[in-house]
C-alpha positions as CSV (number, residue, x, y, z in Angstrom):
1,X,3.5,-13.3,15.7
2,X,7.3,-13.0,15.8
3,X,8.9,-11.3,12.8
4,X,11.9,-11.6,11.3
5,X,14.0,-8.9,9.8
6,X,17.3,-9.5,7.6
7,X,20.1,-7.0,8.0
8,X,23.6,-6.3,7.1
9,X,26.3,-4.8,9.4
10,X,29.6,-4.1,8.9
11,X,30.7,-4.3,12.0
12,X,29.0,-7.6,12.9
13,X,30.4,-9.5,10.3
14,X,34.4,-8.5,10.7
15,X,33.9,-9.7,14.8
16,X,32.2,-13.1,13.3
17,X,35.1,-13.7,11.2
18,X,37.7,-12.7,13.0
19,X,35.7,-14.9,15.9
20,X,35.0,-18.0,13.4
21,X,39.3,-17.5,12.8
22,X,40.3,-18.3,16.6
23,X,37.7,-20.8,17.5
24,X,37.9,-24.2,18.2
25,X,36.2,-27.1,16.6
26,X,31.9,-27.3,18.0
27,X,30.1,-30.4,18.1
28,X,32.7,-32.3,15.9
29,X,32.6,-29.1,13.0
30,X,35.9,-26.9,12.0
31,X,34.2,-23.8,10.4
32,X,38.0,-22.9,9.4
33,X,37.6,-25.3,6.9
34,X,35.1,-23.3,4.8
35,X,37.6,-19.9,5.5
36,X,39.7,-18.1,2.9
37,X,42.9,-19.7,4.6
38,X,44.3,-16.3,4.0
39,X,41.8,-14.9,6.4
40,X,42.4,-18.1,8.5
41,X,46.2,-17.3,8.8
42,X,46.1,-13.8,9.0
43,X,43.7,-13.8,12.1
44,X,44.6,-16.7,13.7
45,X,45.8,-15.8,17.6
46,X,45.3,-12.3,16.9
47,X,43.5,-9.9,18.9
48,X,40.4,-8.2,17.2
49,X,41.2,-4.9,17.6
50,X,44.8,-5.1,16.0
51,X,43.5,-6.6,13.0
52,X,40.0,-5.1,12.4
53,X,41.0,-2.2,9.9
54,X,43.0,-4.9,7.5
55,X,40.5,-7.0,8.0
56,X,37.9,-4.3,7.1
57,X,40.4,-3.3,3.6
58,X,40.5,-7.0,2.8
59,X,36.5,-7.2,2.5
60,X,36.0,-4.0,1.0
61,X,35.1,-5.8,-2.3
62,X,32.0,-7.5,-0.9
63,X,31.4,-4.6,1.4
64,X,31.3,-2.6,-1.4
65,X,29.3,-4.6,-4.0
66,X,25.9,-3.4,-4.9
67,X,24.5,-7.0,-5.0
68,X,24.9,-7.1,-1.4
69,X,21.4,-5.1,-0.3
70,X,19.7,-7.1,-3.2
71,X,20.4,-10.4,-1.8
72,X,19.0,-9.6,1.6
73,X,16.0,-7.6,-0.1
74,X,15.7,-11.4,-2.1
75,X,16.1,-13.2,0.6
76,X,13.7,-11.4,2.5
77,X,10.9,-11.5,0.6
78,X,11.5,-15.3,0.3
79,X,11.0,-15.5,4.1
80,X,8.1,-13.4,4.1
81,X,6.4,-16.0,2.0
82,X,6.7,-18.9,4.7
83,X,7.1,-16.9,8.0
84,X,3.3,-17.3,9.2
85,X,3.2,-20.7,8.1
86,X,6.3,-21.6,10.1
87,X,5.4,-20.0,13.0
88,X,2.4,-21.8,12.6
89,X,4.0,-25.1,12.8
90,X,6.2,-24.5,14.9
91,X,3.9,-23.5,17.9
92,X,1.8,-26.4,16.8
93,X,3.9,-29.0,17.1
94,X,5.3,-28.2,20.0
95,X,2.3,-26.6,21.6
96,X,4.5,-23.4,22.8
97,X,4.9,-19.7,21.4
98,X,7.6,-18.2,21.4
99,X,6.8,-14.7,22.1
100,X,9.5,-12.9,20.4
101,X,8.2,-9.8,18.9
102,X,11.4,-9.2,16.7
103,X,14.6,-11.4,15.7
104,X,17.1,-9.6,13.8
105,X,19.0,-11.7,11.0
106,X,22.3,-10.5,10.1
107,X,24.1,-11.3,6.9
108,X,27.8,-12.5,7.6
109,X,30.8,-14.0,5.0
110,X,31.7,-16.2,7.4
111,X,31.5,-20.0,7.3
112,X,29.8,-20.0,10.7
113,X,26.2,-18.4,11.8
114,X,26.0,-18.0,15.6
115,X,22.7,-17.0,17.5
116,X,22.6,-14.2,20.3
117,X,19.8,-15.1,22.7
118,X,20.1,-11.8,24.2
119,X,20.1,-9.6,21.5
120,X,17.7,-11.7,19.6
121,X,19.5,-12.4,16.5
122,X,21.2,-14.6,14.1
123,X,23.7,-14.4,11.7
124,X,23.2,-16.0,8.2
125,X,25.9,-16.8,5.3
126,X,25.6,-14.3,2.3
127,X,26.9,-16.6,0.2
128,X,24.3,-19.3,0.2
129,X,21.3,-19.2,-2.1
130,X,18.0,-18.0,-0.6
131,X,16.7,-21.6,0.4
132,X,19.7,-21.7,2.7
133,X,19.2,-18.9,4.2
134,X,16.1,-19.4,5.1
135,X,16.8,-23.1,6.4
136,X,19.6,-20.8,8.4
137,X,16.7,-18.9,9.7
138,X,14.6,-21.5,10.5
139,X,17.1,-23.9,12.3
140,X,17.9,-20.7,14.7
141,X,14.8,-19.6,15.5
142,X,14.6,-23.2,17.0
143,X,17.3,-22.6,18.7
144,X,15.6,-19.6,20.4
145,X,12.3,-21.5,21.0
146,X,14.3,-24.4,22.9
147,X,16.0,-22.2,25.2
148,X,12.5,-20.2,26.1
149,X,10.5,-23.5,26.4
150,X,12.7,-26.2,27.2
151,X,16.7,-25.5,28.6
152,X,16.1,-24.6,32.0
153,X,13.9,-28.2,32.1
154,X,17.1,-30.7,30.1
155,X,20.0,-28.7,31.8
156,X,18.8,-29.6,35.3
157,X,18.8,-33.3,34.4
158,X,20.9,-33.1,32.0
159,X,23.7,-30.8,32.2
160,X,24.5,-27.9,29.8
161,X,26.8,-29.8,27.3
162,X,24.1,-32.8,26.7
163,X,21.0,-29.7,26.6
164,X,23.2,-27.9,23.8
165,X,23.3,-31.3,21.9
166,X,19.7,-31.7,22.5
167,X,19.2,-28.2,20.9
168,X,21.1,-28.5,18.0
169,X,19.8,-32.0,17.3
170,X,16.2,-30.8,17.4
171,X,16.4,-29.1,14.0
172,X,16.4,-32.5,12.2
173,X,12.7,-31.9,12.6
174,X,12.8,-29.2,9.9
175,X,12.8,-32.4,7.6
176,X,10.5,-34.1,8.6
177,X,7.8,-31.4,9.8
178,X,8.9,-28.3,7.3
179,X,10.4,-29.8,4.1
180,X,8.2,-28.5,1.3
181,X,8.7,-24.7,3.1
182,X,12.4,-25.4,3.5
183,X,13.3,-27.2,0.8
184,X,16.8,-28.0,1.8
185,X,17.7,-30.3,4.2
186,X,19.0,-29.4,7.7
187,X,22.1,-31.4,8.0
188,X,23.3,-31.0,11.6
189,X,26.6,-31.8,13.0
190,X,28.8,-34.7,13.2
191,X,28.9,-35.5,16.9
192,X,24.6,-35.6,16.9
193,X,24.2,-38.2,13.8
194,X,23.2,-40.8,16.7
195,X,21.2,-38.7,18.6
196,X,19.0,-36.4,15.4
197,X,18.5,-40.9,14.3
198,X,16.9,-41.2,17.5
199,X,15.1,-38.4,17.6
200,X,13.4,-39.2,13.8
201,X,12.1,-42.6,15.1
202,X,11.1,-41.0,18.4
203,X,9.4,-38.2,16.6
204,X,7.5,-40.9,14.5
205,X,5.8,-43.1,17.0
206,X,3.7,-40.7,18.5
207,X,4.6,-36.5,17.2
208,X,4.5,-35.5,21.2
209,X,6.8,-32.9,21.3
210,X,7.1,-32.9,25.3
211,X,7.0,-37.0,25.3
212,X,10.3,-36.7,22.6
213,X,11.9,-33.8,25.3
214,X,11.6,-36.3,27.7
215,X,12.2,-39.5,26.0
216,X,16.0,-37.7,24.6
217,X,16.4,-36.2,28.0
218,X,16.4,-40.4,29.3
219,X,18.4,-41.0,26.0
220,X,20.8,-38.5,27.1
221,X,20.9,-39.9,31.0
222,X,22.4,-43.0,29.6
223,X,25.1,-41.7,27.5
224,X,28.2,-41.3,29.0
């Protein structure tokens, strides 16, 4: 079974911020909006390396604080308690594993929470209470399962924008499939109200995960 370890790295989280600074709106979202606008101004247009050490001063506070290992510790434990059971779910609802020994979670300040499908990891926000984070958790390690199982299968019918809406979409099954583990809801984004609606009522008729893969990657065909 796939385990998941929470971490916190210094160095990951200046690059997220400094990242989540200088990039444009995704799927509809401005993750600026939820930034120190400080931070936003200070970073904006510059190049990592020439603002990493103020960046690094300006954080020390949090950097610094004691709390910081204790909320992971916290939050840990808190995903121990469901991991097996949402593994469990997950491989039987969709009928596939997903074969990851290890995914490492890393705690960030930043309003946004990017996945590495190489390195096998996720970022998740430090600030949120420990049923966010592990919503965060969950929601990414979908992310992960969809590109094992199912990219390589929507892109080449799809195309790679319409497969990434797909993916992100998918998670509105965390509320209907996971809700008393998760407890909060997965909210998505913006641009995928449409598509996470028709995925519910798909998901409802039948609970086939490859018939709903298919019946979205039709959906999909049809939009323009």
């Amino acid at each position: 079974m796939t385990k998941v370890k929470l971490y916190f790295n210094k160095e990951k989280d200046l690059f997220n911020i400094w990242e989540t600074c200088n990039k444009p709106p995704r799927f509809g979202y401005d993750f600026t909006k939820n930034m120190d606008s400080r931070l936003v101004s200070f970073l904006k247009g510059k190049k990592f390396k020439d603002c990493k050490g103020e960046l690094a001063k300006r954080m020390a506070l949090v950097y610094n604080s004691k709390t910081l290992a204790q909320i992971i510790k916290a939050a840990q434990l808190s995903w121990n308690s469901i991991e097996k059971e949402y593994f469990r779910r997950l491989e039987n609802i969709t009928g596939k594993k997903l074969n990851i020994k290890l995914i490492r979670a890393y705690a960030t300040t930043a309003s946004r929470c990017p996945y590495d499908l190489e390195g096998k990891s996720f970022m998740f926000n430090i600030f949120g209470n420990t049923f966010q984070i592990i919503l965060t958790s969950a929601h990414e390690i979908m992310h992960f399962h969809f590109h094992k199982n199912y990219w390589a299968k929507v892109e080449k019918q799809v195309g790679k924008e319409k497969t990434a809406d797909l993916k992100e979409a998918l998670t509105v099954l965390l509320n209907l499939e996971f809700k008393d583990l998760l407890i909060n809801s997965d909210r998505g984004y913006p641009n995928h109200e449409k598509l996470r609606e028709f995925i519910k009522q798909e998901w409802k008729k039948n609970k086939d995960f490859d018939k709903l893969i298919d019946s979205c990657i039709d959906y999909l065909k049809k939009k323009d």
